[in-house]
C-alpha positions in Angstrom: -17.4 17.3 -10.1 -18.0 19.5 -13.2 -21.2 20.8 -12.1 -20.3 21.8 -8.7 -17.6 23.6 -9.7 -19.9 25.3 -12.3 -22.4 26.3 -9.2 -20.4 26.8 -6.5 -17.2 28.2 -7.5 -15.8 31.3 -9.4 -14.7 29.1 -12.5 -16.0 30.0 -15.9 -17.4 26.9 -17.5 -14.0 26.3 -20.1 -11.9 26.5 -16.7 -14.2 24.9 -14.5 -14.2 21.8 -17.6 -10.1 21.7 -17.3 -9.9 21.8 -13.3 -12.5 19.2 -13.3 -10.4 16.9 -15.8 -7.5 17.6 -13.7 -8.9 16.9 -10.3 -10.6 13.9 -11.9 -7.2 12.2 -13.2 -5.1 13.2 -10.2 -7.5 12.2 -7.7 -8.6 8.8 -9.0 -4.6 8.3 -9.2 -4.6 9.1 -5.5 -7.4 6.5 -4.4 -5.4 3.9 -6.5 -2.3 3.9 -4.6 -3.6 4.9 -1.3 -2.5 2.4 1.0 -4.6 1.3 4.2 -7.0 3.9 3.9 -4.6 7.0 3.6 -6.8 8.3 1.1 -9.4 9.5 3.1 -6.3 12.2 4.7 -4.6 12.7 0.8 -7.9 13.4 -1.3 -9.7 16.2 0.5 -6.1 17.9 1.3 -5.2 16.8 -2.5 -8.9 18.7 -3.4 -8.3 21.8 -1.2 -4.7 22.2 -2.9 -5.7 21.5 -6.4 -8.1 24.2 -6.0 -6.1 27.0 -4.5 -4.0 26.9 -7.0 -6.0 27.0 -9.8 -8.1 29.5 -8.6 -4.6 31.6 -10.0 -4.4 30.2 -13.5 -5.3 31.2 -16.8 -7.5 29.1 -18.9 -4.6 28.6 -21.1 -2.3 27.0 -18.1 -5.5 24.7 -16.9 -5.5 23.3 -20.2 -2.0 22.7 -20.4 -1.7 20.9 -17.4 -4.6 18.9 -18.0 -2.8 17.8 -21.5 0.4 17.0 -20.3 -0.9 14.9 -17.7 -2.8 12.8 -20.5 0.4 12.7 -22.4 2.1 11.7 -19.3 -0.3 8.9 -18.4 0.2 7.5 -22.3 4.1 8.0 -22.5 5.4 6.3 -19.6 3.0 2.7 -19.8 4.1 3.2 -23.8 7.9 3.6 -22.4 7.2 0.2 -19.8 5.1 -1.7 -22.5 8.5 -3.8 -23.8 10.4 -4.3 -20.5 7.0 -4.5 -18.3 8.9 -4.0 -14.8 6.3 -2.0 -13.3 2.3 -3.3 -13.0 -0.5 -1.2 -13.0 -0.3 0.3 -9.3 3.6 1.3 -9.7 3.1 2.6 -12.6 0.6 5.0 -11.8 2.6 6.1 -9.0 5.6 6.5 -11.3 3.0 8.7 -13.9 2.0 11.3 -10.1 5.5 11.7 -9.7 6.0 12.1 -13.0 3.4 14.9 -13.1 4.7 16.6 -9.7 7.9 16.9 -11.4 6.7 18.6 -14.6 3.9 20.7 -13.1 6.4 21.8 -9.8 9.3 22.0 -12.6 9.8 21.4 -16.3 10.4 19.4 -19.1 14.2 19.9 -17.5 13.1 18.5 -14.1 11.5 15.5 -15.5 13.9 13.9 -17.8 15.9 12.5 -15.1 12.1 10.5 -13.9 12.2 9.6 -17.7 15.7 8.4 -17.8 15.1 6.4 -14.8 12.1 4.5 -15.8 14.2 4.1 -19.0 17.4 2.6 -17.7 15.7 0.7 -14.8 13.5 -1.1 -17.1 16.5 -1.6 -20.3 19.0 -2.9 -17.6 16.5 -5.0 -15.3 14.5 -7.0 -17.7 16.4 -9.8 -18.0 16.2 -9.7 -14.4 13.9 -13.2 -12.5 10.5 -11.6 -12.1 9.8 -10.3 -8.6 7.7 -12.6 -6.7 5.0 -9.9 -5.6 4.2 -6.5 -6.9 6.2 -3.6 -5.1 4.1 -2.0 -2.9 3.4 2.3 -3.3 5.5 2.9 0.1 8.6 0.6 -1.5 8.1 2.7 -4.6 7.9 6.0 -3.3 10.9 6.1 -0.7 14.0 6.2 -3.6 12.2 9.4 -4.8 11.5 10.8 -1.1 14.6 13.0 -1.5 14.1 14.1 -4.9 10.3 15.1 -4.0 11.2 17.0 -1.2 14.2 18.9 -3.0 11.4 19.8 -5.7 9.3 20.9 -3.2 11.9 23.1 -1.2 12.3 25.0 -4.2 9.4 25.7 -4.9 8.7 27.0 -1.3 11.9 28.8 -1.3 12.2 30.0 -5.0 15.2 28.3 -5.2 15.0 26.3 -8.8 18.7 26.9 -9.3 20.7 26.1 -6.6 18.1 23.0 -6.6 18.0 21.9 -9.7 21.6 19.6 -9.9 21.1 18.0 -6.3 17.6 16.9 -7.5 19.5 15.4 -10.6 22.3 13.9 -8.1 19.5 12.3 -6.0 17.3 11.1 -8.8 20.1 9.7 -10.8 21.6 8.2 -7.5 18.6 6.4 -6.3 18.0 5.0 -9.9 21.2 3.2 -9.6 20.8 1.8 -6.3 17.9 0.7 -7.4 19.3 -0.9 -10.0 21.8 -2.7 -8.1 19.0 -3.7 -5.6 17.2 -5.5 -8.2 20.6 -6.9 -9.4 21.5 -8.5 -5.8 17.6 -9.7 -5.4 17.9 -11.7 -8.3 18.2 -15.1 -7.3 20.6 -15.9 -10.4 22.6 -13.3 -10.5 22.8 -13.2 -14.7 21.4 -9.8 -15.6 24.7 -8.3 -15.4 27.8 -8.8 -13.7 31.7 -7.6 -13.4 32.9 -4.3 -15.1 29.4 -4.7 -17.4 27.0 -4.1 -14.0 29.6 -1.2 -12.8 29.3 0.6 -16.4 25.8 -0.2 -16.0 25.1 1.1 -12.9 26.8 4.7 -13.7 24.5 5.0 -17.2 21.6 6.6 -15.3 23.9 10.0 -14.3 25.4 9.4 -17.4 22.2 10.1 -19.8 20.1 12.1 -17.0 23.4 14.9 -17.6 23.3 14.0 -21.6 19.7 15.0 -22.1 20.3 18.1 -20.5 23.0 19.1 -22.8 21.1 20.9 -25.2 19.4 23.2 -22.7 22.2 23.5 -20.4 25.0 23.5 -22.1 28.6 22.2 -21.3 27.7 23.3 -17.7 26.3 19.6 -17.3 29.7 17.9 -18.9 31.6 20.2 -16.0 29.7 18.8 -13.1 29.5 14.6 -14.2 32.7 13.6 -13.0 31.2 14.8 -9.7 28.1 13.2 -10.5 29.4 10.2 -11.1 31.5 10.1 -8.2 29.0 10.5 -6.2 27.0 7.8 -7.0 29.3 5.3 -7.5 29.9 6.1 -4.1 26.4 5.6 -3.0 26.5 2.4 -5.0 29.2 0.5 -3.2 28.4 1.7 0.2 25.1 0.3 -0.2 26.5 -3.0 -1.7 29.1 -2.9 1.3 25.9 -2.5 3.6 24.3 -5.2 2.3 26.8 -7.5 1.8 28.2 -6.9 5.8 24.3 -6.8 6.8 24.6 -4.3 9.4 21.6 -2.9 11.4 23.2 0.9 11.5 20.5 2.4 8.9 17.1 1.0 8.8 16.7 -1.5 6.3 14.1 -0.2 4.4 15.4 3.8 4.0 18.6 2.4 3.5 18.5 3.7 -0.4 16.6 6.6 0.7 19.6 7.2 2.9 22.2 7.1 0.8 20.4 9.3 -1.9 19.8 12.1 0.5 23.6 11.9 1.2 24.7 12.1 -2.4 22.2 15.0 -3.0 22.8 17.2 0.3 26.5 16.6 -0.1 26.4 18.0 -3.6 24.3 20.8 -2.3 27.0 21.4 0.4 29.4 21.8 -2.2 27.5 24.1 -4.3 27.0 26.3 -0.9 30.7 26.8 -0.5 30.7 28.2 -4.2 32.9 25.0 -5.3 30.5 24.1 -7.9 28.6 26.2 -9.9 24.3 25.5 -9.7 23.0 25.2 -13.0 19.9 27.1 -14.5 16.7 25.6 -15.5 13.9 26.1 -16.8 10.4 26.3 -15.0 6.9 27.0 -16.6 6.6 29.6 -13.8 8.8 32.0 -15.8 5.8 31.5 -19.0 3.1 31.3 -16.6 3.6 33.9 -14.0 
C-alpha cells in the first residue's frame, strides 16, 4: 500500500507513510466486520474516500489521525477488558465508530461513545452472558441515528445546532440498550425497581457531566430535557415490548425510538425553545 502510494500518487513519502497506516487500520477494520460479502462494496468506496480527503491534509493532521486511531484501538478494549461485554468483532465496530466520531467531530463528539461503552459494560456485567455474539448489523442500528446526525453536519456545516440531538440520541439508545439487555436476561438480577430506573437515566446523566468543563452550565440547562426524553424512550420501549405489538419493526425498534428523542429535541431547538450548544471540531485547528 505504501509503495503505491509512493509511485502513483502526489504523497510525499512522510504523508504517503501516515495515509498508508491509516488506510491500513481502517480498512482491515472494515473486512472484519463486513458481513456477507459487503466488503467488496465498503473497501474500494472506503479507499476512494480515505484518499480524497487526505489528498487536503497537512502532514501534521495525517499523523494525527493516524495516532488517535491507535490510541483509540488501545483505549476502548483497555476500557472493555474488566466487564468483557463486547468480543472481538463488536469491539472493533465500537473502535470505527469510535473513530468516525472523533475524526467527523471531537474529543466533545466522542465522550458520549465513551460514556456508553462505559455505562453499558459497568451496569450489564452482572448481566447472564448472551448466548451468541451480537452480530455488526445488531450493533450498528442503536448508533444509526447518531451516525447520520454526525454526518448531516458535516455535509451541512451545522456542528452546532447538531451537536445536543447527537448527545440526545447517543445517550438515548445507550439506555435502551441497557434496558434490552436487562429484559433479555433470563434472571432478571442485574438490577431492578427504582435501582434499574436510576440506572437507566446515568448514561444522559454523565454524557452531559463530561461536557461540563467545555460547555459550561449550558449542559446543566438542557438535562432535565435530556432526561426526559429518554426516560420517555425507555418506557415506551418497555411498554412495546411488554404488549408485543407488531407497529414498529422489531429489530429498528430502538433505532426508532432514538431517532424520535433526537429529532424531537432538534424540533425544539428549531423553534428557538432551547438553545444548541457549541462544540468543538478539529476542523476549526485544521482548516
Amino acid at each position: 500500500l505504501y509503495l503505491s502510494l509512493l509511485f502513483l500518487s502526489p504523497f510525499t513519502p512522510a504523508a504517503g507513510l501516515w495515509v498508508a497506516l491509516l488506510m491500513a487500520l481502517l480498512l482491515a477494520g472494515l473486512e472484519a466486520v463486513s458481513i456477507g460479502g459487503t466488503d467488496n462494496i465498503f473497501v474500494p468506496i472506503g479507499t476512494w474516500f480515505m484518499l480524497y480527503k487526505a489528498a487536503g491534509k497537512h502532514l501534521f493532521e495525517l499523523s494525527f489521525q493516524s495516532i488517535s486511531l491507535i490510541t483509540i484501538a488501545i483505549l476502548l478494549p483497555l476500557i472493555n477488558r474488566r466487564a468483557r461485554t463486547f468480543r472481538t468483532r463488536p469491539m472493533v465496530i465500537f473502535i470505527l465508530i469510535g473513530f468516525a466520531v472523533w475524526a467527523l467531530g471531537s474529543l466533545e463528539w466522542l465522550i458520549p461513545v465513551l460514556s456508553c461503552l462505559l455505562m453499558y459494560n459497568t451496569l450489564c456485567k452482572n448481566c447472564e452472558p448472551l448466548p451468541c455474539d451480537l452480530t455488526a448489523r445488531r450493533l450498528m442500528r442503536p448508533f444509526y441515528p447518531s451516525l447520520i446526525i454526525l454526518f448531516l453536519a458535516n455535509a451541512l456545516w451545522t456542528f452546532d445546532f447538531w451537536f445536543a440531538p447527537f448527545i440526545v440520541a447517543t445517550a438515548s439508545a445507550t439506555t435502551l440498550c441497557i434496558e434490552s439487555r436487562f429484559l433479555s436476561d433470563p434472571k432478571h438480577t442485574a438490577l431492578a425497581g427504582k435501582k434499574a430506573v436510576s440506572a437507566l437515566l446515568l448514561p444522559p446523566i454523565i454524557s452531559l457531566l463530561l461536557c461540563l468543563p467545555m460547555q459550561g452550565v449550558a449542559v446543566l440547562k438542557i438535562m432535565p430535557l435530556v432526561l426526559l426524553l429518554c426516560m420517555a424512550a425507555a418506557l415506551s420501549y418497555r411498554l412495546l415490548k411488554r404488549t408485543n405489538t407488531h407497529a414498529f419493526p422489531g429489530a429498528y425498534i430502538i433505532t426508532i425510538h432514538t431517532s424520535a428523542a433526537a429529532l424531537l429535541y432538534a424540533g425544539l431547538q428549531a423553534l428557538n425553545l432551547v438553545k444548541p450548544l457549541t462544540p468543538f471540531t478539529w476542523m476549526e485547528v485544521f482548516r
